[in-house]
N, C-alpha and C positions, 0 to 999 in steps of 0.2 A: 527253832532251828530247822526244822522240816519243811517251817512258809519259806525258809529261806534258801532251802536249796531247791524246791519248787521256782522261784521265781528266778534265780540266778541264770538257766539256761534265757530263759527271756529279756531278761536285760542284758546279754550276751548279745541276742536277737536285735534289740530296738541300736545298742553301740554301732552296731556295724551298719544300720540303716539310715542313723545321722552320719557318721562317716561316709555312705558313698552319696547321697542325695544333694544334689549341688545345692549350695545355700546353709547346707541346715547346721554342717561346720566351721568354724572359722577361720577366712581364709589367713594364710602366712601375709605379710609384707612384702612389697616385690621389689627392685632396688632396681632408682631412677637415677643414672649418672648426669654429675654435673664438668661439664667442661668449664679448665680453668687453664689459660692459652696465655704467658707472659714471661719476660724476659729472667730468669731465674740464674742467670749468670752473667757474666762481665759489669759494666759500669752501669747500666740499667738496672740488675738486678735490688737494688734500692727500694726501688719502686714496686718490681712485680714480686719478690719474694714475699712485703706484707698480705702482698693480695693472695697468694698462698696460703699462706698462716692463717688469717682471717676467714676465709671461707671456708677452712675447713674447722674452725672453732664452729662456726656459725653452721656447718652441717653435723656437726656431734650434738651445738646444744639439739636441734631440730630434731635429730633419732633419737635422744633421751626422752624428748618431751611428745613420742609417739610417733614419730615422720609427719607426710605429709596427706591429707585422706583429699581424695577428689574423685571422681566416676564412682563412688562406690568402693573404691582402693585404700588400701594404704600405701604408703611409698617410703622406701628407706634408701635417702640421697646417699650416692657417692662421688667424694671429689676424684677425678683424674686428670694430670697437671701433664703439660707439657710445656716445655721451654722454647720460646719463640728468638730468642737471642736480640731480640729488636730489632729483628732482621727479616724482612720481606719472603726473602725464597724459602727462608728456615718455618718461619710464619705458613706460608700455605702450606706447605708439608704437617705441619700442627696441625693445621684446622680440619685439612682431609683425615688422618687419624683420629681426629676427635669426631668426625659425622660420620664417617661411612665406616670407621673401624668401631668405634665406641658407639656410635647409635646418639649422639647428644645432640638435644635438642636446644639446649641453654650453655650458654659460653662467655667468662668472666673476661673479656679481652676482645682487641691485646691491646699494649700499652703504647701507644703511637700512633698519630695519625697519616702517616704515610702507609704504615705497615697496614693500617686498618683500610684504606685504598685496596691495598693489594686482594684482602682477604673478606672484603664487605660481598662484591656480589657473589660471591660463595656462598655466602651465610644467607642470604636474600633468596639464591635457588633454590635452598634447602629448608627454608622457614624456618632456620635457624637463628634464636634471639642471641645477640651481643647484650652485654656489659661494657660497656668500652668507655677506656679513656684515652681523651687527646683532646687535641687543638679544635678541630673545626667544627660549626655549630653543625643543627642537625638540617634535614632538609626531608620535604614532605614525601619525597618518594621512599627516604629507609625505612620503611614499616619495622622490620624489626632488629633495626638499630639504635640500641638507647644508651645514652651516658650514665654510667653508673658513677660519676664523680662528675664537677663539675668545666668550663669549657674557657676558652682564650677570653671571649667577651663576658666573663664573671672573674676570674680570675685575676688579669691584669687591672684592670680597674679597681677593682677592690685592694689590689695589694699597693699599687700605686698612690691610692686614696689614703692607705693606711700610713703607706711613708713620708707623702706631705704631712699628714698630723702629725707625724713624731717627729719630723724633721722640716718645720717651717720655713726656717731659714734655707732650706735647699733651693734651688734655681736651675742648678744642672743636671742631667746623666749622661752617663756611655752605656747603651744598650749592647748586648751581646743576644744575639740567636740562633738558633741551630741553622746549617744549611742544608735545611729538608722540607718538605712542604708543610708540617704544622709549626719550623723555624719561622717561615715567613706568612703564616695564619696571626701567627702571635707577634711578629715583628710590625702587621698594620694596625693589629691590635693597639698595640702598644702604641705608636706615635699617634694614633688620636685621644689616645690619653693622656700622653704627655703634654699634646696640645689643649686640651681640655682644664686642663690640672697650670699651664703658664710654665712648663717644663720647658727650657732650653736641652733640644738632643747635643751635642757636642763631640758625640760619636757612636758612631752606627755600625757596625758589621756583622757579617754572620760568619762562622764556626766550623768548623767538622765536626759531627756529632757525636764522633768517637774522639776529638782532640784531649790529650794531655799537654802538650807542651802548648803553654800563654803565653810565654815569657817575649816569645816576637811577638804578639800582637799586644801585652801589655806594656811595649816598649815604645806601641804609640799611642796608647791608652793615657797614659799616666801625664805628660804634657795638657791636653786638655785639661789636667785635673776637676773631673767633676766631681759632684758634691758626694754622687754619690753613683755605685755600676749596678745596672740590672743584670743578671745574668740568665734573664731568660727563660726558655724551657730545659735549659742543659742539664742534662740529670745531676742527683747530687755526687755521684764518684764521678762527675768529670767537676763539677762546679765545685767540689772542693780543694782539688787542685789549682783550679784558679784563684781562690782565694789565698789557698797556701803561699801560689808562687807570688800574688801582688803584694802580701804584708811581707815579703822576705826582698821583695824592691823597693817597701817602704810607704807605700799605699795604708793611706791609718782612718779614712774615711771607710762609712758604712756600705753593705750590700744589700741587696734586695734580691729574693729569691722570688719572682713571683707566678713561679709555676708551684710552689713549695722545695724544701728541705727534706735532711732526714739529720736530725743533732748528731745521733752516734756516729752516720756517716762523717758527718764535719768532725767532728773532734778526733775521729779516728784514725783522718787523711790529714787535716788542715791543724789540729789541734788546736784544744777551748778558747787562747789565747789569740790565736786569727780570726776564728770564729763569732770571736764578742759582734754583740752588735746585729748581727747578720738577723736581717727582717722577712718572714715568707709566709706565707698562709695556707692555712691547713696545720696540723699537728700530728705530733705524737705522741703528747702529753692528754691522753684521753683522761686520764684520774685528774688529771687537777684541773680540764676543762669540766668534764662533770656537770654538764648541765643534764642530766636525768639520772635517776639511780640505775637504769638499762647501761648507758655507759659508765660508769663506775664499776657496777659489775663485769663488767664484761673486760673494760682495759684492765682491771687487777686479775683479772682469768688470764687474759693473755698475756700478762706479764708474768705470772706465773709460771704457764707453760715455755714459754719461747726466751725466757731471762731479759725482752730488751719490752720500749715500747716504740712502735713502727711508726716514722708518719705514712700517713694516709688509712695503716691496714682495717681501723674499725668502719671504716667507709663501705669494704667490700663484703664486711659481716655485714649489715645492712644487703647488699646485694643479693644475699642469698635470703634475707629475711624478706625483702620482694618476689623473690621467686617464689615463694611459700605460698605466699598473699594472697599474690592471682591465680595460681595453681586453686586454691582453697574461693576461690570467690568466682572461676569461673567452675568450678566445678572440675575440670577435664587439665590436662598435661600438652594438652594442646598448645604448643605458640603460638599460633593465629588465635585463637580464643582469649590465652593469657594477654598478648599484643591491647584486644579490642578493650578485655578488663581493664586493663592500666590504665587505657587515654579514657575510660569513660566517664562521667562528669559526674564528677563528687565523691570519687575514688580516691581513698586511702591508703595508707600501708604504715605498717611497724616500721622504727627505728630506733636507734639509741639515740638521737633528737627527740621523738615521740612521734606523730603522724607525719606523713611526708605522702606527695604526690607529685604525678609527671607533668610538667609544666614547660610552657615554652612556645607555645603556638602563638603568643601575641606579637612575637619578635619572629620567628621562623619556620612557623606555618603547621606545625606540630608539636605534642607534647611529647616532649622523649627527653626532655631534662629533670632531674629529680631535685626537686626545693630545697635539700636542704641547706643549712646556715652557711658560711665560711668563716671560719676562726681564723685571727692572723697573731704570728707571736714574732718573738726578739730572743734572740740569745742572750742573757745578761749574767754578769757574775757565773756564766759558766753556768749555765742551768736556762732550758728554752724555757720562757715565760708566754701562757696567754693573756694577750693584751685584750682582745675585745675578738666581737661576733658580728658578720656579715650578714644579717636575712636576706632574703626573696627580695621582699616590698625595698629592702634601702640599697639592691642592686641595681633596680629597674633603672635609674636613672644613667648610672654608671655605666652599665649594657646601652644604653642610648648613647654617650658619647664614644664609649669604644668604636659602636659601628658608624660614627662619624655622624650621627644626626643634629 
């Protein structure tokens, strides 16, 4: 009792000298915001709300399982979301709040390639990394702009491909596209596919991107009768209105999403019964595609949390499990350093696919496209089904005739 209160002022002593001596305690966590810049309202919000949801599943699993350690740090991510409306003007007002007001160096968006036009050399003076998705492929000068989904020349082709298999007997379409500049990225896409694939077009137009009413342009739609309508990149709260209003004129043939769907959105505009049939790529149905226990887990998480399941949203959980990757492999929180880790050669990264890497230079002169698969389903019996899985290797072909080779 007496050694002990002997040594008690001295360990008093030694506390307070691991306390102030830099190093010797352990440092707190410091918190690295992630920007997440996407249309969270109106008829886009389809698309940009998963990308919400998901990324911030995908930054809670990240702070439970310790953040992210890089210089010597640790890091505990946080999402900060702003609403771009799909909308340009709205859009740079987003991105300035998110670099110069929030300090972010990583940014989930936005979801458009017009919009992404407006707001790219922003991000390029500020070495600021995108996630982005849209229409147009990449190009050697966007250093650090990368598709965090994938782009017109993977997309249409494969979905394309998908719907000749299922529908042999087709001959025709009427293509619909936006009229905005990833409308007509995806509308030349599209007819060297079609020409590729022995597709007669039959009719061709493009859109308002915010259109609801079809009903005059399906009134010259429906004389062609083609086999079957692509509707493009038209998000799904406009493209299920089309659908709505062509089965209520009588229209009983299939559609093709082949930017992708969202089912809840269709049956909740269009209902199950217009909907049948309706062919698109990409999912929402993460638990019954289920090709690794990573997604399994994770789609039954977010269905838990959020009551639905999103297409596209476990894509962008991925996205933030990239951002981990190269933070942790280059060491530093750097973009320019994360940037060079990515493209460097034999570079990896987690997903709920399993590995995946940035790829794409053989076609467009830089890797800033991410491998992974493409899943295509069908609405059937009132329940989206996946039909089958697109790889890398069985697109390369596909990406050649899109761009017309």
């Amino acid at each position: 009792m007496v050694l002990a209160k002997k040594l008690l002022p001295l360990l008093v002593v030694v506390a307070l000298i691991i306390a102030i001596i830099p190093g010797c305690a352990a440092k707190p966590p410091e918190t690295l915001k992630i920007g997440i810049a996407q249309p969270l309202t109106g008829g886009w919000a389809a698309w940009g709300v998963p990308v919400d949801r998901a990324a911030r599943l995908a930054i809670d699993d990240i702070n439970a399982a310790g953040g992210v350690n890089a210089g010597g740090k640790t890091y505990m991510l946080e999402a900060v979301s702003e609403d771009t409306e799909a909308d340009s003007a709205v859009a740079i007002t987003a991105f300035k709040k998110l670099i110069y007001e929030h300090e972010v160096g990583y940014i989930l968006g936005p979801m458009s390639s017009v919009v992404n036009k407006a707001i790219q050399p922003l991000c390029e003076a500020n070495k600021v990394i995108q996630l982005f998705q849209g229409s147009y492929p990449p190009s050697p000068e966007d250093f650090y702009n990368f598709r965090g989904t994938l782009i017109s020349e993977q997309f249409a082709p494969s979905a394309f491909a998908a719907m000749v298999k299922l529908y042999p007997e087709a001959k025709t379409v009427a293509i619909l596209n936006r009229d905005d500049e990833g409308g007509r990225i995806f509308h030349d896409v599209t007819c060297n596919v079609c020409n590729a694939l022995g597709l007669e077009i039959v009719f061709d137009e493009f859109v308002d991107p915010h259109e609801e009413d079809f009903y005059p342009i399906l009134t010259k739609i429906l004389p062609t009768n083609p086999d079957f309508i692509s509707v493009g990149g038209i998000p799904p709260g406009y493209h299920a209105l089309l659908i709505k209003q062509a089965r209520e004129m009588g229209y009983t043939k299939p559609f093709l999403a082949p930017t992708g769907s969202d089912t809840a959105v269709m049956f909740d505009i269009a209902g199950a019964e217009a909907a049948e049939g309706l062919v698109g790529v990409g999912t929402a149905d993460y638990i019954g595609l289920a090709t690794t226990p990573l997604m399994k887990d994770v789609g039954e998480r977010y269905l838990e949390k959020y009551g639905t399941q999103d297409a596209w949203s476990l894509e962008y959980y991925n996205n933030i499990l990239y951002i981990k990757a190269g933070m942790e492999a280059a060491d530093s929180i750097d973009t320019t350093a994360v940037a060079n880790v990515w493209r460097s050669p034999g570079f990896t990264m987690p997903s709920i696919y399993g590995e995946v890497s940035w790829i794409g230079e053989e076609f467009w002169g830089i890797n800033s496209i991410v491998s992974c698969p493409l899943p295509y389903t069908q609405i059937q019996s009132g329940k989206e089904v996946v039909l089958g899985v697109v790889t890398w290797e069985e697109m390369k072909p596909l990406i050649r005739a899109a761009m017309g080779d």
